[in-house]
C-alpha positions, 0 to 999 in steps of 0.5 A: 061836817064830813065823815068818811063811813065806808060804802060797800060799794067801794069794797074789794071783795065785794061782789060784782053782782050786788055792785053792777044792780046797785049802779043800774039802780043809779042809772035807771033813777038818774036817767028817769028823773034826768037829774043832771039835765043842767050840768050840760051847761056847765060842761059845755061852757069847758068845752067851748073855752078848750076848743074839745068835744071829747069826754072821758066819763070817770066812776061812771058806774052803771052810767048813771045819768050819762046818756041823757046828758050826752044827748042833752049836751049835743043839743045844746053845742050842735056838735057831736060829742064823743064820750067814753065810759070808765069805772075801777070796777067797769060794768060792762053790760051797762056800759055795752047797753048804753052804747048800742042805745047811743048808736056808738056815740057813747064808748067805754073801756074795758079795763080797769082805770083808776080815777086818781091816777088816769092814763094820760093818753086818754084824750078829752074833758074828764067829768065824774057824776055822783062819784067824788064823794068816794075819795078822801081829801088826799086822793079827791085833790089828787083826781084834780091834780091828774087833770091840771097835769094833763092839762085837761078840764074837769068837772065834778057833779054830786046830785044831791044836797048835803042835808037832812031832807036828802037823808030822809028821802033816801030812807023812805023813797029808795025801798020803794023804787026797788020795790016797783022798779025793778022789773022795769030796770035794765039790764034785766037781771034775775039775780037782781030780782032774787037779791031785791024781793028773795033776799033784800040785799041789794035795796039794804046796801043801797040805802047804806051806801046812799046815806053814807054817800051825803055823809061823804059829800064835799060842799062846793067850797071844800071843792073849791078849796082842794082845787085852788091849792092845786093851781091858780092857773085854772079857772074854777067854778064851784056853787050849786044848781037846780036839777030837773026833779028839784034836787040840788046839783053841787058841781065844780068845774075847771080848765086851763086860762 
């Protein structure tokens, strides 16, 4: 069962500097545990079919995940990949710190893009990590459409299993990670430290939005599902994988035949 709880995340009028600290926890967790290490073989099997080596990285947060993938990705191909960054709500000193980190590798953009209706000049394959959980039906099959438009591929990761061991674990882990990571997590912030050991807002929120998240979550056959009613005339994959830190990796992948 799925339910549509809202996360604070996704709010409007939420500010920016509890949002940006709750996707910098993302990336420093994502990016420690290299939990999307097996995804860059299901991209790399898109790219290989559409002869690309361009990325555009949708919801991408605080970068969750995306530098270690990148580089993962560039082993496995023996090509250079171009990646750029985007989010409706971009955090541009993340982003800023993953391209130095990348030697310019790893791009982003400025301005806001809408995931459900992406410019069609942005060239390359779209991927989304941890993010597809935030839209409804109506607008998760509509990223889907946009891609088969354009005539891109696409590939969708959640990184976690839609289960009650992955709901425990996010109320009894997140707290501590916040408690010793913080200092550690960058870019280092001081509002993130009052907000985290002051005035616990952000580890609070975070684990609202973290256990609304796998409330949210599609399984791969509900992926799979919204994709094929969108067209035949794709090749889709869906199923789940083994992360690197035994979290399970729910995944749809598509491109043009």
């Amino acid at each position: 069962m799925r339910l549509h709880l809202f996360e604070f995340e996704d709010l409007e009028w939420f500010p920016d500097i509890i949002r940006q600290s709750q996707t910098d926890y993302l990336h420093f967790v994502i990016t420690k545990a290299k939990a999307y290490k097996p995804a860059a073989s299901l991209v790399k099997e898109a790219l290989d079919k559409t002869n690309t080596n361009e990325i555009i990285d949708l919801c991408s947060g605080g970068g969750g995940g995306t530098d270690a993938f990148h580089k993962n990705l560039e082993e496995i191909t023996g090509k250079q990949i171009k990646m750029t960054l985007s989010d409706k709500y971009p955090n541009i000193p993340a982003f800023e710190m993953i391209k130095n980190l990348s030697g310019g590798k790893i791009d982003y953009i400025k301005e806001s893009i809408d995931a459900v209706n992406v410019p069609s000049n942005l060239k390359g394959m779209r991927t989304m990590f941890s993010a597809f959980h935030h839209f409804k039906p109506r607008d998760a099959q509509a990223i889907l459409k946009s891609a088969v438009d354009d005539k891109v591929p696409i590939a969708i990761f959640e990184g976690a299993n839609k289960d009650i061991l992955n709901f425990l674990g996010i109320l009894l882990f997140t707290p501590i990670i916040f408690i010793f990571a913080t200092p550690f997590m960058k870019p280092f912030k001081l509002s993130r430290i009052f907000f985290t050991y002051i005035i616990p807002l952000i580890p609070i929120i975070t684990v609202w939005d973290g256990l609304v998240s796998i409330l949210r979550m599609y399984t791969p056959n509900q992926m799979l599902k919204m994709a094929e009613e969108v067209t035949n005339n794709y090749t889709w994959k869906s199923g789940k994988t083994k992360g690197n830190i035994g979290n399970t990796i729910m995944y749809l992948v598509g491109y043009p035949k």
